[in-house]
C-alpha positions as CSV (number, residue, x, y, z in Angstrom):
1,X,76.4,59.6,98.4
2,X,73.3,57.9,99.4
3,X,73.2,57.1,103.1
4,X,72.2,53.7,104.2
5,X,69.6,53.4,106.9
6,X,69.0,50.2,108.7
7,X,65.4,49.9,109.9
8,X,65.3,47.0,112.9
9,X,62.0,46.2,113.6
10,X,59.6,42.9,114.1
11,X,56.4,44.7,112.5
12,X,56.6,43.9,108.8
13,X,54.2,46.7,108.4
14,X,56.0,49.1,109.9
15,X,59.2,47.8,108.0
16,X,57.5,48.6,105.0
17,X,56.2,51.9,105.7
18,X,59.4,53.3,106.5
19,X,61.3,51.3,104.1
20,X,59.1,53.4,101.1
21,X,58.9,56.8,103.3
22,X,63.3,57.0,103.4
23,X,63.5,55.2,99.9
24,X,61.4,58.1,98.6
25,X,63.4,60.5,100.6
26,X,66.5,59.5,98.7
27,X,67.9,56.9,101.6
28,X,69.2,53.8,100.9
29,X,67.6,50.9,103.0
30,X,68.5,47.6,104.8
31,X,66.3,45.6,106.8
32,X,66.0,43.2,110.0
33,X,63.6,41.7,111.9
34,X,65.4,40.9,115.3
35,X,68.2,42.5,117.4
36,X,70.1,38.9,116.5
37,X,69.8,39.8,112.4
38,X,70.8,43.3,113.1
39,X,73.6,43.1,114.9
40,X,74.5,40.3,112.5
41,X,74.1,43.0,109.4
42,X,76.0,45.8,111.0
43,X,78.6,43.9,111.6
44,X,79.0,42.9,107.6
45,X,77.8,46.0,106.3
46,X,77.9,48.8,108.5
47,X,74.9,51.4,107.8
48,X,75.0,55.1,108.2
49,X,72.2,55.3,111.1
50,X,70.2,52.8,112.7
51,X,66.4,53.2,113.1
52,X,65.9,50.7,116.7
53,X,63.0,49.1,117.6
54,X,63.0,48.6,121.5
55,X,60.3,45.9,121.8
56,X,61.6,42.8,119.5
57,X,61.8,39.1,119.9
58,X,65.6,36.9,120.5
59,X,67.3,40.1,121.6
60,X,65.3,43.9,122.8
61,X,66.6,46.8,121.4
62,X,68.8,47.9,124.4
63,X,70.7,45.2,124.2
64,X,71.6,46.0,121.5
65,X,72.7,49.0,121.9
66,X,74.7,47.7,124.7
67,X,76.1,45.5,122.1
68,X,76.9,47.8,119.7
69,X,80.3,48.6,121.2
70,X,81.5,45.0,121.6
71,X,81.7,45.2,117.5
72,X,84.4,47.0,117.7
73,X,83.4,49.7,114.3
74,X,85.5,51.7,112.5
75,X,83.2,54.7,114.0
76,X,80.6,55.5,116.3
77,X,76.7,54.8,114.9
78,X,73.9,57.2,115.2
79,X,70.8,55.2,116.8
80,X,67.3,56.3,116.4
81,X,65.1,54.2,118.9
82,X,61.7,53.6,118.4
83,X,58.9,52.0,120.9
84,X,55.3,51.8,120.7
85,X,55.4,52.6,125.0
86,X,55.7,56.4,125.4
87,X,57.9,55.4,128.5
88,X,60.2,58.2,129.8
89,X,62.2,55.0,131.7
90,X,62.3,53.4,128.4
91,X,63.7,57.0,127.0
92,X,66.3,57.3,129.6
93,X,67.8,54.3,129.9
94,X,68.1,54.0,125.8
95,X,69.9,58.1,125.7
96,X,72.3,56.4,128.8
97,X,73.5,53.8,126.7
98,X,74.1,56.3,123.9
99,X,70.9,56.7,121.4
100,X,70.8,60.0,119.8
101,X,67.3,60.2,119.6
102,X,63.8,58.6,121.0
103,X,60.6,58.3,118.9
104,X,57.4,56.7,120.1
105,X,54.7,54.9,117.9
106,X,52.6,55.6,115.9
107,X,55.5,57.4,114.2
108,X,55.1,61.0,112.5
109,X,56.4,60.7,109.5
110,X,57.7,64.4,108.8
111,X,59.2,64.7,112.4
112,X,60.8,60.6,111.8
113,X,62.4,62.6,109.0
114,X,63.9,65.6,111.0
115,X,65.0,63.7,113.2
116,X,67.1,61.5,111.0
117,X,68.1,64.5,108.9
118,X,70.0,65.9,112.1
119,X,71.7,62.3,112.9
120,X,72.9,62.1,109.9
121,X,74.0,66.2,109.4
122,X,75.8,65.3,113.5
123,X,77.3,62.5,111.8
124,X,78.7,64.0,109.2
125,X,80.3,66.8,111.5
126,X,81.9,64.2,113.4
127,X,83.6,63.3,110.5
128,X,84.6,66.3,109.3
129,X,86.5,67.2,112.5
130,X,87.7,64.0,112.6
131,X,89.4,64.7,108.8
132,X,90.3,68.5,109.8
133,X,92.0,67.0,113.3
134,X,94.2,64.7,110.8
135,X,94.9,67.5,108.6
136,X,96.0,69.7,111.3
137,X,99.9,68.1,111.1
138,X,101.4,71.1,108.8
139,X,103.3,68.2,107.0
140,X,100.0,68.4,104.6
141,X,99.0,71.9,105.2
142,X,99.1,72.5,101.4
143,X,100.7,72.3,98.4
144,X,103.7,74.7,98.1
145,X,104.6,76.6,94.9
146,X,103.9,78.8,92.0
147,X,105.7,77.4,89.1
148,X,104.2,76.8,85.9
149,X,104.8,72.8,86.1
150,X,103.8,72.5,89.7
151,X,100.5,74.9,88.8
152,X,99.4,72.7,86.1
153,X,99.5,69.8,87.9
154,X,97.7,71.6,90.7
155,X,95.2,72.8,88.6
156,X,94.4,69.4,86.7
157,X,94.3,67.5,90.4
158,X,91.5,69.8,91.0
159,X,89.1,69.4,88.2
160,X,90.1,65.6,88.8
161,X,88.7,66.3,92.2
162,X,85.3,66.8,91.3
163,X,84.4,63.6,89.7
164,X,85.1,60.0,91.0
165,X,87.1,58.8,88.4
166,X,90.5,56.9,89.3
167,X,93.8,59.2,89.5
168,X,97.0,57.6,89.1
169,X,99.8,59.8,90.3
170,X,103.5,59.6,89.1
171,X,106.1,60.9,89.7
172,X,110.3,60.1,91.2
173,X,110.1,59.3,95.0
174,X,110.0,61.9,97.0
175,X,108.0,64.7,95.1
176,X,104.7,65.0,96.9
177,X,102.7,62.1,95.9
178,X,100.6,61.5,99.3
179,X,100.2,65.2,99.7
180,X,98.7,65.5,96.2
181,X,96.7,62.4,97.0
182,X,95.1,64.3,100.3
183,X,94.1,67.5,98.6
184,X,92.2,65.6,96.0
185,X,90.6,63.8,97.9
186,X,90.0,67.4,100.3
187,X,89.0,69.2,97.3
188,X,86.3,66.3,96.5
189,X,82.7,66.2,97.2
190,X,84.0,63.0,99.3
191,X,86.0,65.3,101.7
192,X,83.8,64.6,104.5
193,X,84.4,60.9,104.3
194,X,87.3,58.7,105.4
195,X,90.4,59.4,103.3
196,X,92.6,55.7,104.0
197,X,96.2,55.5,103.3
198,X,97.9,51.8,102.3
199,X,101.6,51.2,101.2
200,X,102.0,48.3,99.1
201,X,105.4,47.8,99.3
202,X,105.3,47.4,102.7
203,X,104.0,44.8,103.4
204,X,104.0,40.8,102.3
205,X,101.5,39.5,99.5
206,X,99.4,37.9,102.8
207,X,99.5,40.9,105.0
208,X,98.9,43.4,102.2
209,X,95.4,41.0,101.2
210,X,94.2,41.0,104.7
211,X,94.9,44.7,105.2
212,X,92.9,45.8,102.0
213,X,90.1,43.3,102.2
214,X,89.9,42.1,105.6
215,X,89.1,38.8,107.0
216,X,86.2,36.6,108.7
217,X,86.4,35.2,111.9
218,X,88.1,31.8,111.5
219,X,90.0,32.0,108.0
220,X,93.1,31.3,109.6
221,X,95.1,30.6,113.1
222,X,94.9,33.7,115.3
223,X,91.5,35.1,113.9
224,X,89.2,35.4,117.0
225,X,87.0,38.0,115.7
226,X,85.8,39.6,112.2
227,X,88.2,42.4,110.9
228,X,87.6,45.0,108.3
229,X,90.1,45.5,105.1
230,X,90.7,49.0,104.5
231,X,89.0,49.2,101.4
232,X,85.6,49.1,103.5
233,X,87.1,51.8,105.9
234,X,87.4,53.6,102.9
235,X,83.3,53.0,101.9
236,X,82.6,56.8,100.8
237,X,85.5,58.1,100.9
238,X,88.6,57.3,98.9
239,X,91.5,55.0,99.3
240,X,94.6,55.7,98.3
241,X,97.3,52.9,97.1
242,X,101.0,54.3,97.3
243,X,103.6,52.8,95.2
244,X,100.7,50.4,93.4
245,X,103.8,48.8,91.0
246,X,105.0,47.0,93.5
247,X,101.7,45.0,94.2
248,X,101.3,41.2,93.2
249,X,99.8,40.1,90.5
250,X,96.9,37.8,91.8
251,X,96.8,40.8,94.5
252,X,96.5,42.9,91.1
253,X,93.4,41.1,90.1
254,X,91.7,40.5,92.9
255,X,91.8,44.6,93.2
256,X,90.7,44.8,89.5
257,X,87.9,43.1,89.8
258,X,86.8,45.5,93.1
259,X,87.6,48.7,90.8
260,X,84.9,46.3,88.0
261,X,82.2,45.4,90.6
262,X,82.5,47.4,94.0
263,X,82.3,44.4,95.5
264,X,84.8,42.0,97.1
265,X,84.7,38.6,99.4
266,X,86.6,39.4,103.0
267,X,89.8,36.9,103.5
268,X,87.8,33.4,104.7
269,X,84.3,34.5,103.6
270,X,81.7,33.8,100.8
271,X,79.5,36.6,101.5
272,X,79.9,39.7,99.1
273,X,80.8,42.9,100.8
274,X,79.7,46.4,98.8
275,X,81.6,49.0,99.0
276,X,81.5,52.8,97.5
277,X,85.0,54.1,97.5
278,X,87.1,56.7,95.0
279,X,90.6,55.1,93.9
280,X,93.8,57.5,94.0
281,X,97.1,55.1,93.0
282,X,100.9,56.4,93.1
283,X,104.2,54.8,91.9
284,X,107.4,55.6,90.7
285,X,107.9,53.0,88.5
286,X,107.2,53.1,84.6
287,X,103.6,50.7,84.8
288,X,103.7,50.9,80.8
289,X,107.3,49.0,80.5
290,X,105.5,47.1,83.9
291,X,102.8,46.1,81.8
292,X,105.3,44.7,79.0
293,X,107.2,42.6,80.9
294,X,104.2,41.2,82.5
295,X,104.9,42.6,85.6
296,X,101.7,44.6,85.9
297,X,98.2,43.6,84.8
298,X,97.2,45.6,81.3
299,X,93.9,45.5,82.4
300,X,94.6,47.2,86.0
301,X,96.6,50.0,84.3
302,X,93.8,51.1,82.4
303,X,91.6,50.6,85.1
304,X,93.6,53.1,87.0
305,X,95.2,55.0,84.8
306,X,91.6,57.4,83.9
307,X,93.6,60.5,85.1
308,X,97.1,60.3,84.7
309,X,99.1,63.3,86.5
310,X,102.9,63.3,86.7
311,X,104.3,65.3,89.4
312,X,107.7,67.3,88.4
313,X,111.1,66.4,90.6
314,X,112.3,69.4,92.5
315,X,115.1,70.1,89.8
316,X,112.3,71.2,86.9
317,X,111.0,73.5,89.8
318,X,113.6,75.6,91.5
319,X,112.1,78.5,91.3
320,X,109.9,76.7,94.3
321,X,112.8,76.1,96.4
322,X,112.9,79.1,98.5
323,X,109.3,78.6,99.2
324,X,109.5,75.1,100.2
325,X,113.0,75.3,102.2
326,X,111.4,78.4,104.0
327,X,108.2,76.2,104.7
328,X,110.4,73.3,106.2
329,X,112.5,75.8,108.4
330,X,109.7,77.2,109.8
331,X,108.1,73.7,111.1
332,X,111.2,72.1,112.3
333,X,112.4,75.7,114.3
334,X,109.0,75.4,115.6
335,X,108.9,71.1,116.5
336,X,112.5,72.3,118.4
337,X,111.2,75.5,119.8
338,X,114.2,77.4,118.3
339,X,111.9,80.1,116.3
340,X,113.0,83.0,114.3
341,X,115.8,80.7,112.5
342,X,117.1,81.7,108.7
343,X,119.4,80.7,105.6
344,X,122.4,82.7,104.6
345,X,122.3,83.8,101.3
346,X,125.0,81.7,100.9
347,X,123.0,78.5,102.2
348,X,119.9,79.5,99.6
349,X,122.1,79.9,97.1
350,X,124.2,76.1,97.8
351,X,120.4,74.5,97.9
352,X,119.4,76.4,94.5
353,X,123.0,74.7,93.1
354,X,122.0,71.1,94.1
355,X,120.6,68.6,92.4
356,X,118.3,66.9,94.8
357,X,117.9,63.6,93.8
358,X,115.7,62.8,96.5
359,X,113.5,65.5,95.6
360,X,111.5,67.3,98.4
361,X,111.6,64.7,100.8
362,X,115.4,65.2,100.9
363,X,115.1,68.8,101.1
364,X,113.2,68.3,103.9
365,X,115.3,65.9,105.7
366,X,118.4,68.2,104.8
367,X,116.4,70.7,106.6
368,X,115.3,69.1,109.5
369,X,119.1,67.7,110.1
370,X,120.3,71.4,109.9
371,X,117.7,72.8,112.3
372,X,119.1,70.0,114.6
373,X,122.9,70.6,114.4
374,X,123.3,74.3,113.9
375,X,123.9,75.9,117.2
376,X,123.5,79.5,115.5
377,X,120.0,80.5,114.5
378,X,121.8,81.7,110.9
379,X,122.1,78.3,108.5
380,X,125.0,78.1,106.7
381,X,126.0,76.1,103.8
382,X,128.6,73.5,106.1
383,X,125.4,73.0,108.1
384,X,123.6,71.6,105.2
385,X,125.9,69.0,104.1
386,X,125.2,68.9,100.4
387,X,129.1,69.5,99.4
388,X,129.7,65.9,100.6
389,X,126.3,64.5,99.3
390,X,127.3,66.2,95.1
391,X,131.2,65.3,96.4
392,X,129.8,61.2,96.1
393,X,128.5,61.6,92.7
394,X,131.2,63.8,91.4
395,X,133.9,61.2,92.8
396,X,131.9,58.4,90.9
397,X,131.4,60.7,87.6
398,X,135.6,62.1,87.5
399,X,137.2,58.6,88.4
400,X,137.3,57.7,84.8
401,X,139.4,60.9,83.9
402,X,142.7,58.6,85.3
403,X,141.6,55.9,82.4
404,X,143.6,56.0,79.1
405,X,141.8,58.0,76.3
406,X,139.2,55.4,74.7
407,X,138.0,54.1,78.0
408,X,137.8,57.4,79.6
409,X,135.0,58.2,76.6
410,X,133.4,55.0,76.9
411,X,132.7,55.5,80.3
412,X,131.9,59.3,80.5
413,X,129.5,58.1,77.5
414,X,127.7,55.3,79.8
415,X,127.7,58.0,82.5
416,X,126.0,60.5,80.5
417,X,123.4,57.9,78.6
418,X,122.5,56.3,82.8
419,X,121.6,60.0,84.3
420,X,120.0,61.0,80.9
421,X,118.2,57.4,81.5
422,X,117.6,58.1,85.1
423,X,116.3,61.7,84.7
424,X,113.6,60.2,82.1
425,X,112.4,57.3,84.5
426,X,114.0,55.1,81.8
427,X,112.2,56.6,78.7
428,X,114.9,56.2,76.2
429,X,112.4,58.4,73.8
430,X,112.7,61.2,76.2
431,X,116.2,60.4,76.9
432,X,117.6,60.7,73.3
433,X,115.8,64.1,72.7
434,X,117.3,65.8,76.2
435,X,120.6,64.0,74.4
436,X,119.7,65.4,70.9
437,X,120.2,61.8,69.6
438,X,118.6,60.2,67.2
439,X,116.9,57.6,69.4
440,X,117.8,54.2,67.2
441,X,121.1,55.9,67.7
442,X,120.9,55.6,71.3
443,X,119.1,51.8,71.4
444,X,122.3,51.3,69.6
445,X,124.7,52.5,72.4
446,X,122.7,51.3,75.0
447,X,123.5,47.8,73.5
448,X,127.3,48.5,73.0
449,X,127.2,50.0,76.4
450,X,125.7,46.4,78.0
451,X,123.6,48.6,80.4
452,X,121.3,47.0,82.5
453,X,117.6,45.5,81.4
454,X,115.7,47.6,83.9
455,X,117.5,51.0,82.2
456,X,115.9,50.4,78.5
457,X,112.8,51.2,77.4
458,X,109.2,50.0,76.6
């Protein structure tokens, strides 16, 4: 990504000479001609570094610096400062107030150079530990498993990774979507930038609009000062919109047209804000029967549907589950300082028996609850609870057996045709072939049955 470099500076012909000496370096430029303008430009479109006059009409170039913080940015700015007075108090006094460099006039153009170079490559460090210190929480350590479904998901995330194209990640709830969403965006060449996380479903239409694209000072009751949406947090980086079926529709194209133009008005403003980001969506809802009732935007779909990738629930991948239960152990023993704890046979074998319908987020909590309440270091199954969690939905699945003959078969066939419904996200297709039914055969039931709207199919 090209950085942007924003050259302050009253002497239009010095503006212009480095405006063509970084343009020709491969920088990206932005211009102003008084401490008032620049501070008025960083604050709508942050740069990458800031080359500072110190000499400059309205407002001198440590002030500011002195300023700078008062803005209250997302990050830290690199400041080059730049006087046509070789003065060493000059030089100290603009390295107090936090410039990371001091250049006097007339400027050599190869050192100028170097000098920005190793702003930038500083810069770019910072950021890097910054994304390594949030990675450090073993939550997101890696991805866990060898299966052949889990491996092929893995291994079409990471040629994904390499281009900017939009991901759209499905999947139940539950089975890894964030974590899949942070190694793409770690195995991208954007893995040094910010990687921002937003939940659409939890927040309201209003919140969710002021959260992604910010607002201006004034554009409503309580707005003192200018705040940036996350989607320019995200500039060079990628964001990442969790459960993106539960968005609004005029929330849905508003974000269309920022995935069209890379550009977007802040809540209150008229002034366009650019922004360079990589989109990564996730939901657990079925966006093509979305799309059909009119409950998602056609256009959005395809927008963000370029790389589709459907993570498998942790029943098509057992042979994962001693890796993964084993994985959880280990960092909940450790969070309670109880180390060196382990699962019966017994206990392996109970988990491998269960169903999991909250996929690996259940596992871990099943986990994390047992770690908790065992007092031995050994887990056994009572510890784990599941016999009471399959007992629910055994209860619910044998209570028919008491009803007389034909309305025992009715219901145990409107149980079978709702989990062979749930287990296929809906997709009576898919569900008449796991049923071996002829799929008009199973429309047909499904209408005899009454089931609910939501259960049918595109």
């Amino acid at each position: 990504m090209k950085a942007k470099i924003l050259i302050v500076d009253d002497d239009p012909d010095i503006v212009t000479m480095l405006e063509d000496r970084l343009q020709a370096s491969g920088y990206g430029t932005m211009i102003a001609r008084d401490g008032v303008e620049a501070l008025e430009r960083i604050e709508q479109e942050t740069p990458h570094l800031i080359l500072l006059d110190l000499d400059m009409p309205r407002l001198a170039g440590l002030e500011v610096l002195k300023r700078l913080p008062k803005i209250k940015l997302t990050e830290e700015l690199p400041v080059v400062v730049m006087t046509a007075h070789a003065s060493i108090d000059a030089a100290v006094e603009a390295m107090k107030t936090g410039a990371y460099d001091f250049l006097t006039k007339p400027l050599d153009k190869d050192h100028l150079l170097l000098v920005i170079g190793k702003a930038l490559e500083r810069d770019s460090l910072k950021r890097q530990v910054a994304c390594l210190k949030s990675e450090v929480d073993s939550r997101y350590a890696s991805i866990i498993g060898t299966s052949a479904k889990i491996r092929s998901v893995m291994e079409s995330a990471q040629r994904a990774a390499k281009s900017d194209a939009s991901v759209l990640l499905l999947g139940e709830s539950g089975t890894g979507k964030e974590l899949f969403a942070r190694s793409i965006h770690q195995w991208s060449p954007r893995q040094a930038m910010p990687l921002v996380v937003i939940n659409c479903v939890a927040l309201t239409e209003t919140l969710l609009e002021n959260e992604l694209f910010g607002h201006e000072r004034g554009a409503f009751t309580g707005a003192d000062r200018l705040q940036k949406g996350k989607l320019e947090m995200a500039d060079g980086g990628t964001i990442f919109l969790d459960e993106i079926g539960d968005m609004s529709l005029p929330l849905q194209a508003k974000l269309l047209r920022v995935l069209q133009d890379k550009e977007f008005h802040r809540v209150g403003g008229t002034r366009l804000v650019s922004i360079n980001v990589r989109v990564i969506a996730a939901t657990n809802k079925d966006l093509r029967l979305a799309v059909k009732t009119g409950e998602f935007r056609e256009d959005l779909f395809f927008r963000l549907n370029v790389i589709s990738l459907t993570l498998p629930p942790l029943r098509e991948r057992t042979e994962d589950l001693p890796a993964l239960a084993k994985f959880f152990l280990n960092r909940h023993a450790k969070d309670a300082k109880r180390p060196g704890m382990l699962f019966s046979p017994a206990a392996m074998e109970a988990m491998s028996l269960y169903g999991w319908p909250g996929n690996i987020r259940e596992l871990d909590n099943v986990i994390a609850r047992a770690v908790v309440l065992n007092q031995s270091d050994t887990i056994e199954p009572d510890m784990l609870s599941l016999d009471a969690m399959s007992r629910t939905t055994q209860d619910e699945r044998l209570v028919y057996l008491s009803l007389p003959y034909h309305e025992s078969m009715s219901a145990h066939s409107r149980y079978i045709i709702e989990q062979a419904l749930k287990n296929t996200a809906g997709n009576q297709t898919k569900a008449a072939d796991r049923l071996k039914l002829q799929r008009t055969y199973l429309a047909r039931l499904i209408k005899q049955q009454k089931m609910r709207e939501e259960q049918t199919e595109r």
